[in-house]
PyMOL Python script that loads the backbone (N, CA, C, O; Angstrom):
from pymol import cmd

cmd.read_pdbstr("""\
ATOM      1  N   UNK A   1       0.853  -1.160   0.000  1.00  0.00           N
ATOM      2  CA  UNK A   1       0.000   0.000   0.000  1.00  0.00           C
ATOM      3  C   UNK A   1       0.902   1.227   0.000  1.00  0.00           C
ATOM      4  O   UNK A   1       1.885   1.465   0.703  1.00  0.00           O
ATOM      5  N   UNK A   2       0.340   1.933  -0.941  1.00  0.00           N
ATOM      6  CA  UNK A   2       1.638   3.655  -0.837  1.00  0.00           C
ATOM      7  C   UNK A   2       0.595   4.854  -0.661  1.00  0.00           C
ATOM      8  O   UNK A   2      -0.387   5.033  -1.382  1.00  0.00           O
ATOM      9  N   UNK A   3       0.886   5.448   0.156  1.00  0.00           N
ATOM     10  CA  UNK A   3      -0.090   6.438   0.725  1.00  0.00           C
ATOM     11  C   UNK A   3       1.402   7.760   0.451  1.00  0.00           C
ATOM     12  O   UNK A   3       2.589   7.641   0.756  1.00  0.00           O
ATOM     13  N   UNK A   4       0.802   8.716  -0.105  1.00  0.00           N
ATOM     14  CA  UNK A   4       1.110  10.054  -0.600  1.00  0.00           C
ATOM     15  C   UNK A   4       0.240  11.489  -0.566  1.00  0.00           C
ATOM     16  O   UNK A   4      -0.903  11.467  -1.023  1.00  0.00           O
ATOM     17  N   UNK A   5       0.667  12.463  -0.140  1.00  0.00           N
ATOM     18  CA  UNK A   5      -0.682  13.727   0.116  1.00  0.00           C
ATOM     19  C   UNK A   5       0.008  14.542  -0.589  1.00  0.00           C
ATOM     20  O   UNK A   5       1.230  14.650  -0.690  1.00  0.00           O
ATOM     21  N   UNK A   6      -1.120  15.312  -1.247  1.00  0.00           N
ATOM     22  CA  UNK A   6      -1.041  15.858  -1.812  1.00  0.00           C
ATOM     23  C   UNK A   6      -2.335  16.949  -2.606  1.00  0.00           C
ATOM     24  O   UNK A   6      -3.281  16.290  -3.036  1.00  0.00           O
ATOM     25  N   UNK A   7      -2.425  18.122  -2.774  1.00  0.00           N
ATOM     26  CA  UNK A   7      -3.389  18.954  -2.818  1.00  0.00           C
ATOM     27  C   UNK A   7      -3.829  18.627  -4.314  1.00  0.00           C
ATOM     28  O   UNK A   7      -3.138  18.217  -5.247  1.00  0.00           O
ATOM     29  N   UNK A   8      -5.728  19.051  -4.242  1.00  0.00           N
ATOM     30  CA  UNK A   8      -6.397  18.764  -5.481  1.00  0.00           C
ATOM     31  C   UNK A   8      -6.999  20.544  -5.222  1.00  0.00           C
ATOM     32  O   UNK A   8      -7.331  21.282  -4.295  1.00  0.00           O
ATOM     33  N   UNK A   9      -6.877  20.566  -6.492  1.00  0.00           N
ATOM     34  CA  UNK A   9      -7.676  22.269  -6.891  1.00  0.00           C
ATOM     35  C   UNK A   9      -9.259  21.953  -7.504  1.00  0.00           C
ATOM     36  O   UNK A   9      -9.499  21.888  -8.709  1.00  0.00           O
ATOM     37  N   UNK A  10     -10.259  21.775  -6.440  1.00  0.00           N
ATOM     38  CA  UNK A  10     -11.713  21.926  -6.982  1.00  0.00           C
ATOM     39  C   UNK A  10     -12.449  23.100  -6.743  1.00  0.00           C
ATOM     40  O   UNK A  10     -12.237  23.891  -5.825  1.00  0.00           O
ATOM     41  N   UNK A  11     -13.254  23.177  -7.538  1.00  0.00           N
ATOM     42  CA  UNK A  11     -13.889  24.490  -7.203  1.00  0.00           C
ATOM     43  C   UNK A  11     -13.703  25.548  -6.719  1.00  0.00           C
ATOM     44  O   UNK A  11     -14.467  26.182  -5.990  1.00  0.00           O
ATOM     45  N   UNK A  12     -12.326  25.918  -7.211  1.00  0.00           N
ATOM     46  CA  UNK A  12     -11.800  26.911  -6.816  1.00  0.00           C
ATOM     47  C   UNK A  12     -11.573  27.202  -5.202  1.00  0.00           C
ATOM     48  O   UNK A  12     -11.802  28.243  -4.584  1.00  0.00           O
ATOM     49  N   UNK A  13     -11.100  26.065  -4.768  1.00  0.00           N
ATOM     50  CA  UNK A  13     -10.559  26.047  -3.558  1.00  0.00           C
ATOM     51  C   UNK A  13      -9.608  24.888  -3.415  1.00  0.00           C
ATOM     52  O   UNK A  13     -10.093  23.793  -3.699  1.00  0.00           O
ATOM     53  N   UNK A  14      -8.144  24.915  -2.968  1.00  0.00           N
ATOM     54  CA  UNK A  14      -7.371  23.749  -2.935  1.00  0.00           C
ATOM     55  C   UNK A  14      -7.950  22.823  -1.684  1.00  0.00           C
ATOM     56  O   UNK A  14      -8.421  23.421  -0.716  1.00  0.00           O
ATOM     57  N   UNK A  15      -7.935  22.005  -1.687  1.00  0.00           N
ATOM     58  CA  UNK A  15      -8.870  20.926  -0.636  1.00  0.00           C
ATOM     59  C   UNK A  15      -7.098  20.080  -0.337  1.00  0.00           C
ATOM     60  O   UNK A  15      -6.472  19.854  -1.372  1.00  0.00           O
ATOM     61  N   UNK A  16      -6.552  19.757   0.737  1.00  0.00           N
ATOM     62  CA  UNK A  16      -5.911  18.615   1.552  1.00  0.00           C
ATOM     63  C   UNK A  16      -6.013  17.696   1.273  1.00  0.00           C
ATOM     64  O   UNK A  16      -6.545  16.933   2.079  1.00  0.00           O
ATOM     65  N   UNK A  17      -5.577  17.169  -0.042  1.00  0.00           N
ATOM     66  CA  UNK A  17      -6.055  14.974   0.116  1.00  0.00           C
ATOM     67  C   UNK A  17      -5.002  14.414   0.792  1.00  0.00           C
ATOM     68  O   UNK A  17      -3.787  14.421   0.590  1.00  0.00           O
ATOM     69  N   UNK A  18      -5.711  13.919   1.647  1.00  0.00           N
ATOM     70  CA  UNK A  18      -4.358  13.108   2.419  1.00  0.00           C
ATOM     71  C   UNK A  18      -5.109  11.959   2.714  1.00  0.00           C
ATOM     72  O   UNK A  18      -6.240  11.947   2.226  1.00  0.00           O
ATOM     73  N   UNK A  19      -4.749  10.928   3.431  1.00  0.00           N
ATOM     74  CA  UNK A  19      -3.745  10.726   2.333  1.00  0.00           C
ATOM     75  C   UNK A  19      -4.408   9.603   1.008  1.00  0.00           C
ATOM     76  O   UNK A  19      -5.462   8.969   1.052  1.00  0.00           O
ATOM     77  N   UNK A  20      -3.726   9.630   0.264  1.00  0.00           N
ATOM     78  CA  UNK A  20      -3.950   9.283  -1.286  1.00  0.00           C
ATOM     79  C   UNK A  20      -3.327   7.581  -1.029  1.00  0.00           C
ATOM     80  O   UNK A  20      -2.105   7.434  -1.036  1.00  0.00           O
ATOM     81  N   UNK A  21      -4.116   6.516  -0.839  1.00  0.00           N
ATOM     82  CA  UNK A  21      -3.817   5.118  -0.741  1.00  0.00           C
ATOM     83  C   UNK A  21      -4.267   4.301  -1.813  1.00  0.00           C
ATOM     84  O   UNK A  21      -5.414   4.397  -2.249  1.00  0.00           O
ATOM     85  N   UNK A  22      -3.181   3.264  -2.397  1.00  0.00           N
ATOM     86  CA  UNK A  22      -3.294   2.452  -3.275  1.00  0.00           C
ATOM     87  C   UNK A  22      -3.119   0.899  -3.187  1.00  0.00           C
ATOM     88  O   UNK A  22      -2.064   0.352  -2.863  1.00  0.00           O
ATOM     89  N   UNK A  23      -4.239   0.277  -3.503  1.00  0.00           N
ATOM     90  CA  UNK A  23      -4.140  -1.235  -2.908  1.00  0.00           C
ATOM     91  C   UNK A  23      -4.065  -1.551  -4.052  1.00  0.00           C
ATOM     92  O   UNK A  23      -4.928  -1.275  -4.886  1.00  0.00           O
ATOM     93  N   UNK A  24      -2.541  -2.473  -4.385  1.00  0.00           N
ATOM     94  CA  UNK A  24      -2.474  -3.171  -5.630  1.00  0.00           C
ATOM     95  C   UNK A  24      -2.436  -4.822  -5.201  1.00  0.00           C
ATOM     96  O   UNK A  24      -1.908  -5.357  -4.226  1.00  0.00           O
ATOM     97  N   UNK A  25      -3.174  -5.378  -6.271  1.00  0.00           N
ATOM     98  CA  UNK A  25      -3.562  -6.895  -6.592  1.00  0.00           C
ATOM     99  C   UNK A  25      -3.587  -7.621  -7.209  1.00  0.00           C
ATOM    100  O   UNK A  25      -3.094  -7.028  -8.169  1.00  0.00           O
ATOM    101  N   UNK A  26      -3.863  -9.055  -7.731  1.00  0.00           N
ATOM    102  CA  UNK A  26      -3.038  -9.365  -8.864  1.00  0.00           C
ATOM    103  C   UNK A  26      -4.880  -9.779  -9.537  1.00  0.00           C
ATOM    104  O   UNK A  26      -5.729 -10.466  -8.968  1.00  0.00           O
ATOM    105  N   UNK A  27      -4.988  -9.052 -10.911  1.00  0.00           N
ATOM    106  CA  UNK A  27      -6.769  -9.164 -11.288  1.00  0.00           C
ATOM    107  C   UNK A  27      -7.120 -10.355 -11.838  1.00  0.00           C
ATOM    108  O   UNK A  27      -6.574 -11.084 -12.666  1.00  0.00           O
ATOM    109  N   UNK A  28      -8.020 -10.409 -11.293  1.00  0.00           N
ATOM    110  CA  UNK A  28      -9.417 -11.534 -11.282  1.00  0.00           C
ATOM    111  C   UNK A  28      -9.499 -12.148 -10.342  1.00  0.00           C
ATOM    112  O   UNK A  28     -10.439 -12.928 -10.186  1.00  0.00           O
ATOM    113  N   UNK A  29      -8.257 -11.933  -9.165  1.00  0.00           N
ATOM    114  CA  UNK A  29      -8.540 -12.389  -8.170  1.00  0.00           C
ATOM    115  C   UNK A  29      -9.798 -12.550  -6.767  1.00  0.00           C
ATOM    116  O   UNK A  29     -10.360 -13.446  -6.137  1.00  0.00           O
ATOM    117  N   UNK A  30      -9.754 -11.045  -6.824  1.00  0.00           N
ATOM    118  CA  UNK A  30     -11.173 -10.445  -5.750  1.00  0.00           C
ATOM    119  C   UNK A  30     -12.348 -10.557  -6.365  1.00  0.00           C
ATOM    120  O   UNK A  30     -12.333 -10.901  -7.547  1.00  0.00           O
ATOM    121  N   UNK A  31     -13.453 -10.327  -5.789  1.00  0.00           N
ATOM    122  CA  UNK A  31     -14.832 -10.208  -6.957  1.00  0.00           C
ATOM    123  C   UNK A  31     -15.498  -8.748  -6.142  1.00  0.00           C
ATOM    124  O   UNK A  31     -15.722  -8.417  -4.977  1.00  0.00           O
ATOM    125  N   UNK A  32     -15.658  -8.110  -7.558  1.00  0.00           N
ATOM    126  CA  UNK A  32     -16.358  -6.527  -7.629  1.00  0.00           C
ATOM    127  C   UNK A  32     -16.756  -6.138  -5.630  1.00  0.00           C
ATOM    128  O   UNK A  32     -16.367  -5.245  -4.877  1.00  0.00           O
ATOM    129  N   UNK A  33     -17.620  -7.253  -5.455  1.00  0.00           N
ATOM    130  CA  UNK A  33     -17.912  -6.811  -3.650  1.00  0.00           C
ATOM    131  C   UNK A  33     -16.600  -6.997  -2.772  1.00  0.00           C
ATOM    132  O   UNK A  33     -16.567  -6.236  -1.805  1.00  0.00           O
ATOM    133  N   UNK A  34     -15.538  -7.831  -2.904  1.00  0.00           N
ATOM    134  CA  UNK A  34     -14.657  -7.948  -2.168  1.00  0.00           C
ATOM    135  C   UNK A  34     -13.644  -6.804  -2.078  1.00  0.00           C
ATOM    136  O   UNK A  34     -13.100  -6.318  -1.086  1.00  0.00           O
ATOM    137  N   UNK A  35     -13.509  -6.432  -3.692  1.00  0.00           N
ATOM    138  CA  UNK A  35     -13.016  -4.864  -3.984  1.00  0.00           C
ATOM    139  C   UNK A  35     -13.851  -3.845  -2.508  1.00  0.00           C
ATOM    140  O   UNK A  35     -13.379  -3.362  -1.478  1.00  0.00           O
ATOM    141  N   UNK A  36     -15.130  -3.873  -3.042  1.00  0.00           N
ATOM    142  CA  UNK A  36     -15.800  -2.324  -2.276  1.00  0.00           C
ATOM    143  C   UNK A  36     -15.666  -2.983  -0.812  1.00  0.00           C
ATOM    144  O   UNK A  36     -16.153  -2.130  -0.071  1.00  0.00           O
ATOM    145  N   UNK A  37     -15.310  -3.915  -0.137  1.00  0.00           N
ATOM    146  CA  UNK A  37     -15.474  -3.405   1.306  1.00  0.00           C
ATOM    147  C   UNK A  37     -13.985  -3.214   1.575  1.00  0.00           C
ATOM    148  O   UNK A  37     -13.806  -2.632   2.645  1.00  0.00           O
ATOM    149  N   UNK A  38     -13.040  -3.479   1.032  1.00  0.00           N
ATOM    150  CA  UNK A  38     -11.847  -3.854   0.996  1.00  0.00           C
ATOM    151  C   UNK A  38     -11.779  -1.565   0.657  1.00  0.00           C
ATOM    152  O   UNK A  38     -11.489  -0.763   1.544  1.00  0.00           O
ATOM    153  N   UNK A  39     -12.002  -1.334  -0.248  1.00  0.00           N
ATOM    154  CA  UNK A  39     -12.156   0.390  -0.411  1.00  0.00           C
ATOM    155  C   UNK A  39     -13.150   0.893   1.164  1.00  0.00           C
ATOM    156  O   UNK A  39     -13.070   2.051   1.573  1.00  0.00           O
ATOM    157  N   UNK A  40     -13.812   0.100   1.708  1.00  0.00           N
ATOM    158  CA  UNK A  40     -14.655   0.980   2.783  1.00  0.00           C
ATOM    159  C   UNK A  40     -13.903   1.096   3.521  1.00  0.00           C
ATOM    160  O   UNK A  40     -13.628   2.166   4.064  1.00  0.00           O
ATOM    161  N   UNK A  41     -13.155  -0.414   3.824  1.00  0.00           N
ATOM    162  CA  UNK A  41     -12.459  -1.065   5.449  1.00  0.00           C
ATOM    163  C   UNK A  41     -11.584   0.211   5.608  1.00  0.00           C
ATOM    164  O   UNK A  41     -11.641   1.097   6.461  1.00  0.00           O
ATOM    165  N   UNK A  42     -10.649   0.027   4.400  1.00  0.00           N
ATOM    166  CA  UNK A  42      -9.528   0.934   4.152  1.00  0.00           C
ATOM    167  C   UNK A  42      -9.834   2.579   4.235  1.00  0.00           C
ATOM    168  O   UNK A  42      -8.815   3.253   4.389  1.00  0.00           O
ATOM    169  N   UNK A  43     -10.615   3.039   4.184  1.00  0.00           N
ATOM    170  CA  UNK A  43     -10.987   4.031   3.726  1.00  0.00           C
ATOM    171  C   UNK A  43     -11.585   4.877   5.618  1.00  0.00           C
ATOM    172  O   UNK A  43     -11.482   6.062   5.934  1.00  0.00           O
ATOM    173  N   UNK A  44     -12.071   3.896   6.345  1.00  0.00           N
ATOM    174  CA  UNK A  44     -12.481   4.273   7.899  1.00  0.00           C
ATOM    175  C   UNK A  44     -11.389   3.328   8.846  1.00  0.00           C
ATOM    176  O   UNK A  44     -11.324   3.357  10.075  1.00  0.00           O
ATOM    177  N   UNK A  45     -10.805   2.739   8.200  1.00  0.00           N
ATOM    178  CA  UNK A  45      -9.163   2.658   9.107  1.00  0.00           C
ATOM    179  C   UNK A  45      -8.355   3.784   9.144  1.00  0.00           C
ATOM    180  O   UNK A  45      -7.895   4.122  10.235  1.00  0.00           O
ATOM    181  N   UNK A  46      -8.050   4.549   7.952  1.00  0.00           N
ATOM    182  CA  UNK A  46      -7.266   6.037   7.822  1.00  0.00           C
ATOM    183  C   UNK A  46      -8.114   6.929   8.107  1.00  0.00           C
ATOM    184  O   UNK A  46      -7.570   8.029   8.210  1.00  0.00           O
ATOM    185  N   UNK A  47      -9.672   6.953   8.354  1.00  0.00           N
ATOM    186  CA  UNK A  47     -10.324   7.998   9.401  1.00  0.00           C
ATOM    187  C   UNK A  47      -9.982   8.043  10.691  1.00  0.00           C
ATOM    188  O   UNK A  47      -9.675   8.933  11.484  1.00  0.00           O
ATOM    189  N   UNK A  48     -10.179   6.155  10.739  1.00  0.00           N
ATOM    190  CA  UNK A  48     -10.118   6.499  12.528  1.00  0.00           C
ATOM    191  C   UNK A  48      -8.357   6.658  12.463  1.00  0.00           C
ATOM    192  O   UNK A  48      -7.916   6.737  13.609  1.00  0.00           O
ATOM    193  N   UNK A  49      -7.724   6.695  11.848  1.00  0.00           N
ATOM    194  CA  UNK A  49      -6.462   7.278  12.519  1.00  0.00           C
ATOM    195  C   UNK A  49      -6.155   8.808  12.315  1.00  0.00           C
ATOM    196  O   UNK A  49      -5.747   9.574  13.188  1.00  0.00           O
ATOM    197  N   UNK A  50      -6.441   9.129  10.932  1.00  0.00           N
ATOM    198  CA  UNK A  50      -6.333  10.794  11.129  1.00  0.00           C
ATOM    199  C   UNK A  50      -7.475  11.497  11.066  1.00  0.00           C
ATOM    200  O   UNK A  50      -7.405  12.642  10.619  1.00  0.00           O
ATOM    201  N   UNK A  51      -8.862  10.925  11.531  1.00  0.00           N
ATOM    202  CA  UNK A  51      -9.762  12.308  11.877  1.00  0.00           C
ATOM    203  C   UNK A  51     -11.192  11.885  11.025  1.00  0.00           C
ATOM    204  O   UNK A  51     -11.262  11.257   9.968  1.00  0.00           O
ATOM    205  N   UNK A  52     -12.154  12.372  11.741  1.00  0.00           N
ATOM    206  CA  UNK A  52     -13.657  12.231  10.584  1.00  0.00           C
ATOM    207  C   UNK A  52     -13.464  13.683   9.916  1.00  0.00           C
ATOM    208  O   UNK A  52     -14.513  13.876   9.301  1.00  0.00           O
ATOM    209  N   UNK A  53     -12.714  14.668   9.765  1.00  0.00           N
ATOM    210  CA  UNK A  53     -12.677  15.910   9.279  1.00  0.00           C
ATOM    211  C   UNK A  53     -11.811  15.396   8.242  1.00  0.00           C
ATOM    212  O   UNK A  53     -11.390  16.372   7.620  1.00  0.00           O
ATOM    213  N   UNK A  54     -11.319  14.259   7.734  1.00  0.00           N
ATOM    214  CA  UNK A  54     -10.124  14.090   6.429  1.00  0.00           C
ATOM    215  C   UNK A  54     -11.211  12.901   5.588  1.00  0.00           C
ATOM    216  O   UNK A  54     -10.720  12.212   4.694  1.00  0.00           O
ATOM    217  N   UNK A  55     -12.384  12.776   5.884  1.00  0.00           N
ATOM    218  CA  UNK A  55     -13.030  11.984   4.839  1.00  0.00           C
ATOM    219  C   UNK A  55     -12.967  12.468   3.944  1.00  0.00           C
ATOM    220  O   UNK A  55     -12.460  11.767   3.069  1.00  0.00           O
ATOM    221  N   UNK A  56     -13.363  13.814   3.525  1.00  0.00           N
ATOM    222  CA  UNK A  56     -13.580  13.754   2.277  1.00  0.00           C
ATOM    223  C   UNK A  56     -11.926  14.308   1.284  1.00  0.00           C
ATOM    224  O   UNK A  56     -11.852  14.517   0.073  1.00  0.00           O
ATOM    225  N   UNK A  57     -11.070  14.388   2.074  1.00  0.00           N
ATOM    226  CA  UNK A  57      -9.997  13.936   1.582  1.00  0.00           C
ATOM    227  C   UNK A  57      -9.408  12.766   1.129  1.00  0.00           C
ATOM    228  O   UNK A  57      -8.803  12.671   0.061  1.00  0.00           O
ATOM    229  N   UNK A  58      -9.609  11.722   2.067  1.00  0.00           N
ATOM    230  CA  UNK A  58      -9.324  10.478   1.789  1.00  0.00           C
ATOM    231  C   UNK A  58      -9.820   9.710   0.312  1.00  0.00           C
ATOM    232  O   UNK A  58     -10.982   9.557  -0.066  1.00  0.00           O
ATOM    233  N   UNK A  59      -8.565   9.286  -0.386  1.00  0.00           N
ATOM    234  CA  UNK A  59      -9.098   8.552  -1.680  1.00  0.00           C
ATOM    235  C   UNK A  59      -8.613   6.978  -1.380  1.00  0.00           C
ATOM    236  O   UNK A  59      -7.715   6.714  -0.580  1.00  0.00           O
ATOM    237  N   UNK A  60      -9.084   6.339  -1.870  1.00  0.00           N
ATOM    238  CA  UNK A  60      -8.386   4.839  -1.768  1.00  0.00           C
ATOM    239  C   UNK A  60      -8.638   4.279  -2.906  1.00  0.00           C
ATOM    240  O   UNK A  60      -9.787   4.005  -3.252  1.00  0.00           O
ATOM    241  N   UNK A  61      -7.652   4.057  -3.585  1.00  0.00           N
ATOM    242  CA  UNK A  61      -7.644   3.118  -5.017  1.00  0.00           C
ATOM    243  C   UNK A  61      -7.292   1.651  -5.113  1.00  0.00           C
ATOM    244  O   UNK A  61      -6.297   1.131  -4.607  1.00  0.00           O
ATOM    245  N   UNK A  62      -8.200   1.063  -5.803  1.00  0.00           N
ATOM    246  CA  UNK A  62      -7.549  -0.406  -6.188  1.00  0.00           C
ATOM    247  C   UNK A  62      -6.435  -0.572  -7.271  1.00  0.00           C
ATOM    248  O   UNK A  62      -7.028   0.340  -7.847  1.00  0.00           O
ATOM    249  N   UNK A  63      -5.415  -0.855  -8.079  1.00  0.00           N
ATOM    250  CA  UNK A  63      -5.184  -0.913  -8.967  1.00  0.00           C
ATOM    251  C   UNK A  63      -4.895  -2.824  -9.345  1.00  0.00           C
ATOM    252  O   UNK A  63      -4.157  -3.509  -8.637  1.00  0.00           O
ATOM    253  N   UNK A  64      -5.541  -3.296 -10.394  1.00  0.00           N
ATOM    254  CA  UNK A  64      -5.431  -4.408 -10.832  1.00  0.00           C
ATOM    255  C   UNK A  64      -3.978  -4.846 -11.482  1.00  0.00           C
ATOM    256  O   UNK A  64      -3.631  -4.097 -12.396  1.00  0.00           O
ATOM    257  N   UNK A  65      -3.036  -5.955 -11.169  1.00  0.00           N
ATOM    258  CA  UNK A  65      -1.614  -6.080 -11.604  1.00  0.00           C
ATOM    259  C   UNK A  65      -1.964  -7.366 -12.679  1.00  0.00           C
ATOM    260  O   UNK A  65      -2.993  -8.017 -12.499  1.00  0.00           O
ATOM    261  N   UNK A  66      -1.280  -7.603 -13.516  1.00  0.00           N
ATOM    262  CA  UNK A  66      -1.917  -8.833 -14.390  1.00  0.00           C
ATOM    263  C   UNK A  66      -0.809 -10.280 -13.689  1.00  0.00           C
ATOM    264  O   UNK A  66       0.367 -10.139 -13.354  1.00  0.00           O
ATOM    265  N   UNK A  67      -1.459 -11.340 -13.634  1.00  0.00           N
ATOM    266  CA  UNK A  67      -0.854 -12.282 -13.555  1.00  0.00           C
ATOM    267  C   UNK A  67       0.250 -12.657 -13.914  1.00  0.00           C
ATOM    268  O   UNK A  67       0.274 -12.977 -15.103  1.00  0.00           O
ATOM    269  N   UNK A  68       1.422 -12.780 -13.250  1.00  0.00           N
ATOM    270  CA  UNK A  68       2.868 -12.381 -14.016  1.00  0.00           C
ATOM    271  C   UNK A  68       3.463 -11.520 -14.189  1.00  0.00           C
ATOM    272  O   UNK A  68       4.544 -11.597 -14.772  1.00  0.00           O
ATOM    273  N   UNK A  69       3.022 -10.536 -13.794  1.00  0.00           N
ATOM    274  CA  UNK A  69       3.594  -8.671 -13.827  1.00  0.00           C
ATOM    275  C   UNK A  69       3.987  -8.708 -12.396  1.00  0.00           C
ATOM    276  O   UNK A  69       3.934  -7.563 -11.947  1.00  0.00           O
ATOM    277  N   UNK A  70       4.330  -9.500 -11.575  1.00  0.00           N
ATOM    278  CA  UNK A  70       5.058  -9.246 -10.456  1.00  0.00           C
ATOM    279  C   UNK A  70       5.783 -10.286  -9.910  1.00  0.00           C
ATOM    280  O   UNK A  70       5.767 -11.324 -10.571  1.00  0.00           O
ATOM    281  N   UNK A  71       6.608 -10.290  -8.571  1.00  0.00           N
ATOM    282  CA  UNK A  71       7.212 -11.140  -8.127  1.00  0.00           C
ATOM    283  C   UNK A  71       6.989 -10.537  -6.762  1.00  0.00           C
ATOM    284  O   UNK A  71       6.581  -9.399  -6.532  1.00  0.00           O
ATOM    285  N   UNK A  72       7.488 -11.957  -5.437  1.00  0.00           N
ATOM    286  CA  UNK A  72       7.808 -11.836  -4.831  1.00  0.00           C
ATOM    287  C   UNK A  72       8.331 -12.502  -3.964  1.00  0.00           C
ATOM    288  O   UNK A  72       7.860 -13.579  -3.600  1.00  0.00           O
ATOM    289  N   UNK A  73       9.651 -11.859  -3.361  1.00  0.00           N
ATOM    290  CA  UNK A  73      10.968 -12.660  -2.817  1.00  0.00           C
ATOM    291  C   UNK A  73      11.699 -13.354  -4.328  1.00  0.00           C
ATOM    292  O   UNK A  73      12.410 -14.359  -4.303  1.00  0.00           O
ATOM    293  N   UNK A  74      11.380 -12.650  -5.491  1.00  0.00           N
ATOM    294  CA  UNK A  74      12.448 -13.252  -6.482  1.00  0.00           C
ATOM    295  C   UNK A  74      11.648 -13.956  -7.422  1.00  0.00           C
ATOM    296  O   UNK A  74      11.998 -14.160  -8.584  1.00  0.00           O
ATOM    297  N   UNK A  75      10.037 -14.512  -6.670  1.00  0.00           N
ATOM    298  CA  UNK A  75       9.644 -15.364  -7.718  1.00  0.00           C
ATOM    299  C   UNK A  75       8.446 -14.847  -8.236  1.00  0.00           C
ATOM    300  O   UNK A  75       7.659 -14.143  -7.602  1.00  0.00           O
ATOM    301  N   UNK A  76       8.341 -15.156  -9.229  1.00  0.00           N
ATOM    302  CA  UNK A  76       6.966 -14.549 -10.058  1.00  0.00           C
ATOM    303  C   UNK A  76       5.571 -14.956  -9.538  1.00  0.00           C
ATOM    304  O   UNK A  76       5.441 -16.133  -9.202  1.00  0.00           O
ATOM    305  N   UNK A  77       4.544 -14.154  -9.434  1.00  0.00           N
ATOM    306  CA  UNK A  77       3.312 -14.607  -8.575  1.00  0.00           C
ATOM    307  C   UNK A  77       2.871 -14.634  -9.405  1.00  0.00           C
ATOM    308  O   UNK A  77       2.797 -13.625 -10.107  1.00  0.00           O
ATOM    309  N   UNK A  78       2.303 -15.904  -9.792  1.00  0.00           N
ATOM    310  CA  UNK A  78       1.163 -16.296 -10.404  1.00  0.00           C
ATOM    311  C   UNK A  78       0.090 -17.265  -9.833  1.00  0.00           C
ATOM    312  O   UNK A  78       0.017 -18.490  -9.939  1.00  0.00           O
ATOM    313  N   UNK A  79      -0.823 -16.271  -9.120  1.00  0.00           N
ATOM    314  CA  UNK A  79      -2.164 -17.232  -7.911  1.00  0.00           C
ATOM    315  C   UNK A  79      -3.014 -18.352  -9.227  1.00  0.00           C
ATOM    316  O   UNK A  79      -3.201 -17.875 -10.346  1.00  0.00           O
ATOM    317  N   UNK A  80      -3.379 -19.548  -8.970  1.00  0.00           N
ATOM    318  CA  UNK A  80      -4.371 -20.243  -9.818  1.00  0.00           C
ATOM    319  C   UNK A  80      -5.565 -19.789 -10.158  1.00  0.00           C
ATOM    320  O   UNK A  80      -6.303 -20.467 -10.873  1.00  0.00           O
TER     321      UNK A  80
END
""", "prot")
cmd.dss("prot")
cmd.show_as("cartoon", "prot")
cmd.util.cbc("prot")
cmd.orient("prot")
């Protein structure tokens, strides 16, 4: 997970996103509902640590990795 902050310019006011979290996975693994609670869980774990005033800062992204586009400890992950 990589969490980064950094300011968004809406409506003519810069808004605080903090922080900016990315859950990467290897796709087809999860199914569409396992994604969204997996975005909620994540999403009121970094409330309750920095504040109910940073919700609507808080973004949390999934990003999908393809089967074979990674390794780890050296060896290539490929789940069945």
């Amino acid at each position: 997970m990589v969490t980064n902050i950094f300011y968004l310019y809406a409506n003519k006011q810069i808004i605080n996103v903090m922080p900016f979290t990315t859950i990467r996975v290897i796709e087809n693994v999860f199914t569409h509902e396992q994604k969204k609670e997996m975005l909620e869980k994540v999403t009121e774990a970094l409330i309750d640590v920095c504040g109910e005033k940073t919700r609507q800062g808080q973004w949390v992204v999934i990003e999908e990795v393809k089967k074979g586009d990674w390794a780890i400890g050296g060896k290539i992950a490929n789940p069945k």
